[in-house]
N, C-alpha and C positions, 0 to 999 in steps of 0.2 A: 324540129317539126315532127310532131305526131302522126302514127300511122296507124288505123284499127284493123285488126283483121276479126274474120270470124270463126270460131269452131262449132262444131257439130258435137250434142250430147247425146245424143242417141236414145234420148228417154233419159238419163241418166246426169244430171248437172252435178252432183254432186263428185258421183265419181271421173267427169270431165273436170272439175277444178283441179282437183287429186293429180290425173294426168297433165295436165296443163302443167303442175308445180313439178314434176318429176319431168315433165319435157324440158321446162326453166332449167333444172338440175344439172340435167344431162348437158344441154346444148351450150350451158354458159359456165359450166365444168365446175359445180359450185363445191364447196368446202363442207359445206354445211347451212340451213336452214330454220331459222326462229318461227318456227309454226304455232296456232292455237291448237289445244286436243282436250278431250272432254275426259276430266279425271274420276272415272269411278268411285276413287278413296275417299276423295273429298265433295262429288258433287258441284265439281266446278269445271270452266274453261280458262285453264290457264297456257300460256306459253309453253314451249322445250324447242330443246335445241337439238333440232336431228342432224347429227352426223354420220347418216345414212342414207341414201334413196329412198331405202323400204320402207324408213319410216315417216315416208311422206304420204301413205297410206292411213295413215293412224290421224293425220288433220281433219280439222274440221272446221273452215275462216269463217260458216256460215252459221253455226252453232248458233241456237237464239240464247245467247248467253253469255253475259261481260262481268265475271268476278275480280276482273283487275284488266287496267292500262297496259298492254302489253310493252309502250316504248319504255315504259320503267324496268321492265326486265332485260330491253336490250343495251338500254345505257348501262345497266350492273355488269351483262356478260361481255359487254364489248372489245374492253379493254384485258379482260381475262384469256382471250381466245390468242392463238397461235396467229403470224401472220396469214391473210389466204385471203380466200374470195369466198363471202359470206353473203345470204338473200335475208332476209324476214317480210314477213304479211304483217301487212296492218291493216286495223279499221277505219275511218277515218278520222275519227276522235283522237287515234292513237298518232296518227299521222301527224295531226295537227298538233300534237305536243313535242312529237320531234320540231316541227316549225319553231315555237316560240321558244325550245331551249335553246337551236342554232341563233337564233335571233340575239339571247341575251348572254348566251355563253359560246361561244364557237364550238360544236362538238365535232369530237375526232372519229370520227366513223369512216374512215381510209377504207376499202374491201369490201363496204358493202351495197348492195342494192337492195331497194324499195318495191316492193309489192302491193298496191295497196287495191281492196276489192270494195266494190259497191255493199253498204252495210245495209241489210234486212229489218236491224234493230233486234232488241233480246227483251225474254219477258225479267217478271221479277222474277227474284230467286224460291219464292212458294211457288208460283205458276210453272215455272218450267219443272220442278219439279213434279208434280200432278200431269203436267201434259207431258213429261215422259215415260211416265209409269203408262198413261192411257195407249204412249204410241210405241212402246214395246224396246226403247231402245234409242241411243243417241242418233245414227244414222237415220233411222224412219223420223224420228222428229224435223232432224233436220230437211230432210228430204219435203216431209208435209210442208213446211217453213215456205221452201223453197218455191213451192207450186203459187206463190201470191209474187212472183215477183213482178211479175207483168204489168200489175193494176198497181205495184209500188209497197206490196206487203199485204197482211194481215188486218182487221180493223184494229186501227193507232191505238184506242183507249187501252187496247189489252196489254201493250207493251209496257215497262218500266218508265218513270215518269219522264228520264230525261231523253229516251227515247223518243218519246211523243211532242217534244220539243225539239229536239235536233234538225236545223234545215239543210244541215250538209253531209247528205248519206252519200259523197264521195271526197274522193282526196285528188287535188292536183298535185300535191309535192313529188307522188309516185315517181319510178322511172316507170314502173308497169303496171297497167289498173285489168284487173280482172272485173268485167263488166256484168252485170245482172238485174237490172232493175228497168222495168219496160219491156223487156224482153221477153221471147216464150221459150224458157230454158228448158221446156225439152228438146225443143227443135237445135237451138242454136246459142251461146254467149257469145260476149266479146272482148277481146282482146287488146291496148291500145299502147303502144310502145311510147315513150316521150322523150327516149332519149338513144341517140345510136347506137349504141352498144347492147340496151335490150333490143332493140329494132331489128339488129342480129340475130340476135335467141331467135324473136319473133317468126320471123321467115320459115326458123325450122320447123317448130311448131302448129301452126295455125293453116290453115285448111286455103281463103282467099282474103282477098281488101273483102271487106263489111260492106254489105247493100246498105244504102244510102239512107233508105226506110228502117234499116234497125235503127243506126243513130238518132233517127229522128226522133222515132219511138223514145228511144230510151230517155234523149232529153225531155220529151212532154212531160213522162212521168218525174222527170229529175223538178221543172217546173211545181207541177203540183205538190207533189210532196211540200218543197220548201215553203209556198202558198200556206200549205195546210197545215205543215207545223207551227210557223210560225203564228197562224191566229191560236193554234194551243198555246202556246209559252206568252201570248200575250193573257188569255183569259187564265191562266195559270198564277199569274202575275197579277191580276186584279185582283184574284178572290185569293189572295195569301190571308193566313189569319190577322184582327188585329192586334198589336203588341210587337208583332215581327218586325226584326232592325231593318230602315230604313235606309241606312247612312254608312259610310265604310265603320266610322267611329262607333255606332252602334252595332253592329257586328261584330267589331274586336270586342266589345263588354262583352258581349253573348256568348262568344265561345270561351271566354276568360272562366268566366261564370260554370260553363257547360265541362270545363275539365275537372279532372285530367285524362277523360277518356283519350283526347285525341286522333280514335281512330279516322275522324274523319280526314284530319289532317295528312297522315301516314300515308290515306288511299288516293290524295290528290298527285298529280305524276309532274306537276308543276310548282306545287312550294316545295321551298327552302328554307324554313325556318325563320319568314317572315314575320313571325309571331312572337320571336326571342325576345325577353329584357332588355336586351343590350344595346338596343338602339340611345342615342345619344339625348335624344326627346320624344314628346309622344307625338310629335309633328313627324318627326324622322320615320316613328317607328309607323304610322298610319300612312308615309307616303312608301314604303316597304310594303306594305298590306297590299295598297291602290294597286302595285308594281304587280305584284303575284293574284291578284284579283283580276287583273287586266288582260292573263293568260291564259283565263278560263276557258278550259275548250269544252267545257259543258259534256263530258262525258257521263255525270252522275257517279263515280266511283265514290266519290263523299257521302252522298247517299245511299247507295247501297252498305256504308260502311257503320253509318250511324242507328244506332239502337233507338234511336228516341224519336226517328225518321223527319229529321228536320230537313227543310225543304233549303237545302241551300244554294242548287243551281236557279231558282226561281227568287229566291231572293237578291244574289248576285247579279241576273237580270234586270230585278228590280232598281241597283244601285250604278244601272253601269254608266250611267252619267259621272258619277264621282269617280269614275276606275280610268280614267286616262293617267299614266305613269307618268311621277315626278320628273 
């Protein structure tokens, strides 16, 4: 049984997630931490694995900015780590790939717990950079970001395309969702334990039970949202250009065609090399595709990854009739 509580930002939601995540730390005595952090060198929000407190200060879950699948990084380090009690954040795209890999492969993630926070959505990688030059800095971006969570973001069109189609800016698989969306984060977020052992944590943490009117709030806008993306990913879907593959079999020409770049392949956090020769027929090898097509969690990493900006979560839409798995 689920339990919300609520905290208090004080003006400040960004640097209350921060604490939130170091209160987590502390009260559930964690090991270490898979955080997102905005990297300088590279201009991107990638993952790390703080095995420290203080460097829970250095996150940023809210960053308008997705250069990679975080759960592909935490399946690599998973099994590399020391036995202990480990946390990671995720988005909820990321979330949901952890879902379909347990689904088709059993993963062995003993020691750790799930964080998953209400997603804002991220621009493209031109725009965030221009609007972080205008806003001085990763923290003030993120911060400005933050002040739309109420009404459920930003206007949609500005964000990345797959963003503006995504109807699920939350995650149930969490043990613990950091809540933002509907809400007036300066005043207050939320907190939502789903499983008793965060529900622990929880107690030390969080300030009281959540008035009944934040929940609600927040679900309207959870409502809307999904309304409103969803009629984007449908007219996104109408007006694809003509020639673009229809059909799973048509798609496999396409990208057969479109190698050897395969970066888009690389950034997806759910294939496996469904695309190999080695399949035994080309029946075999297109119900292999259906399989790994069917796990789409539509994060857009594909397309952000591709140079030629082919629209592949919108066409995947397009064929999801044909994508129920053999």
């Amino acid at each position: 049984m689920s339990a919300t509580w609520m905290v208090k930002t004080n003006g400040d939601p960004l640097a209350t997630i921060r604490q939130v995540l170091l209160d987590i730390w502390k009260s559930c005595r964690l090991d270490g931490m898979l955080l997102p952090r905005y990297q300088p060198a590279t201009g991107g929000v990638a993952p790390f694995m703080a095995v420290h407190p203080d460097e829970v200060q250095n996150a940023d879950p809210c960053a308008p900015l997705q250069t990679r699948n975080a759960a592909s990084r935490l399946l690599e380090i998973a099994g590399e780590l020391p036995t202990g009690n480990y946390a990671v954040v995720l988005r909820p795209c990321e979330g949901r790939v952890l879902d379909i890999k347990n689904e088709r492969t059993r993963l062995n993630l003993e020691g750790w717990s799930f964080i998953g926070i209400d997603c804002l959505a991220s621009f493209p990688k031109e725009d965030f950079v221009w609007r972080l030059k205008q806003a001085g800095g990763i923290d003030s971006l993120t911060r400005e970001v933050m002040q739309f969570a109420r009404q459920g973001g930003i206007a949609p069109y500005r964000y990345r395309r797959a963003c503006q189609e995504c109807p699920d800016p939350e995650w149930d698989g969490a043990n613990l969702s950091i809540e933002i969306l509907g809400l007036p984060v300066k005043e207050y977020l939320l907190v939502t334990a789903h499983a008793d052992a965060a529900a622990a944590c929880l107690d030390q943490i969080a300030e009281r039970p959540a008035l009944p009117a934040l929940i609600d709030a927040r679900q309207r806008i959870l409502e809307k949202i999904k309304e409103r993306r969803l009629a984007a990913r449908q007219r996104r879907v109408a007006n694809l250009a003509v020639g673009l593959p229809e059909t799973v079999a048509e798609l496999i020409a396409w990208l057969e065609n479109c190698a050897p770049c395969r970066e888009c392949l690389e950034a997806c956090p759910v294939y496996a090399d469904e695309l190999a020769r080695g399949a035994s027929s080309a029946a075999a090898r297109e119900a292999a595709v259906r399989h790994w097509l069917s796990g789409c969690v539509a994060c857009g990493m594909c397309e952000e990854a591709c140079a030629r900006g082919f629209p592949m979560t919108a066409i995947i839409h397009r064929i999801e009739a044909h994508l129920v798995p053999a």
